[in-house]
C-alpha positions, 0 to 999 in steps of 0.5 A: 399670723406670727410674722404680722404680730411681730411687726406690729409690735415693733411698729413696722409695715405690714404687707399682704399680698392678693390675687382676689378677695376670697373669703382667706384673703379678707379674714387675713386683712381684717386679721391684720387690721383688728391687730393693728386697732386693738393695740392703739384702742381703737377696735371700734374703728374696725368696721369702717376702716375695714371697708374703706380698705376692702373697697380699695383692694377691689377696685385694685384687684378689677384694674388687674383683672381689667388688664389682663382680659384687655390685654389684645383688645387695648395693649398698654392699658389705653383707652378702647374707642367705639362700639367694640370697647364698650361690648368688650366691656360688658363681657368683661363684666359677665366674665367677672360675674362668673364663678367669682372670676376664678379664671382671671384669678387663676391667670393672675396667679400664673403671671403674679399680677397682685394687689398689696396692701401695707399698714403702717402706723405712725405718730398715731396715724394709720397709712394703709397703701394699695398698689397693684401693677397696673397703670392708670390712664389719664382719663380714669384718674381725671375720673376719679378725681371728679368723683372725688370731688362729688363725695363732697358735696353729697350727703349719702350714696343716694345723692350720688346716683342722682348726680350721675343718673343721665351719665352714658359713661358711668360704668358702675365703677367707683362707687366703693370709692364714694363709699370710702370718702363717705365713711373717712367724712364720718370719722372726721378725717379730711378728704385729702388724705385719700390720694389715688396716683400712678406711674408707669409701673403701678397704681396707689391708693392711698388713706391716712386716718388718726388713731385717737379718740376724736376720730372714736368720738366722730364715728360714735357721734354719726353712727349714732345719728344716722 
């Protein structure tokens, strides 16, 4: 951890790239975040914020998954149509159900398909980025766009499921990303700055949060009355 203490203190990104969300993996990105809170006093923020970021490295690290185990089925990541697309998906998700999805770990590695995660600080204000190497179509992020616009007008995840609960084409994705707008709401930071965008090549999500102690004294204030 030498490496990420130095650019910590010298005010530089921090990068760490993942293949999956293994026990290793997440003790070094709570690691890093720890490091990064505890030198703006900020240790408190820790368990939200580890969240948020955890959840996006998932969702991240599945789109890879997602890609590779398409990859015939849907070549250039677009949409399956039909019968066929949606039993493919449901295999897809056995598939990640089992053994922790070591084999589309293992084949993410081969073809070093990873997620990234940078920490950058600046003026106060904690940008964590994620990218991983997988296009979205128009259709997922017309998608994660509406969500996003249900976190806010949804109190707690329960309001969400009852939003959705007739919804045949809600394929239980997505919710760590409700989760994440439900926790940036209890720090008091504005939805807006979480942004999720691609291009051709990548993905990013991305989330800005204060390091100050109004955004201390919001979660305090929530966790305290909840």
């Amino acid at each position: 951890m030498k490496y990420v203490i130095d650019a910590i203190n010298d005010g530089k990104p921090v990068r760490i790239s993942m293949y999956s969300m293994n026990s290793s993996s997440e003790n070094r990105v709570k690691k890093t975040l720890a490091l990064i809170l505890n030198k703006y006093n900020c240790g408190v923020l820790l368990s939200p914020l580890y969240t948020c970021v955890k959840e996006l490295l998932i969702n991240a690290i599945k789109a890879n998954y997602k890609n590779i185990y398409f990859e015939d089925f849907a070549p250039n990541g677009t949409d399956g149509d039909g019968l066929n697309y949606h039993t493919a998906l449901r295999l897809f998700k056995l598939e990640m159900s089992r053994e922790d999805a070591k084999n589309l770990e293992r084949l993410a590695r081969r073809r070093e398909i990873s997620a990234d995660v940078f920490f950058y600080v600046d003026s106060d204000i904690l940008t964590v980025t994620v990218i991983n190497p997988t296009p979205m179509t128009e259709k997922e992020l017309d998608k994660i766009r509406q969500k996003l616009i249900d976190a806010e007008s949804c109190n707690d995840i329960s309001d969400y499921f009852l939003i959705h609960a007739d919804d045949p084409e809600n394929e239980g994705a997505g919710i760590g990303l409700i989760l994440t707008a439900m926790i940036l709401r209890s720090l008091g930071v504005d939805l807006s700055t979480l942004t999720i965008t691609y291009d051709r090549a990548v993905t990013r999500a991305k989330l800005a949060v204060p390091l100050t102690s109004t955004t201390i004294e919001n979660y305090e204030k929530n966790t305290q009355s909840a």
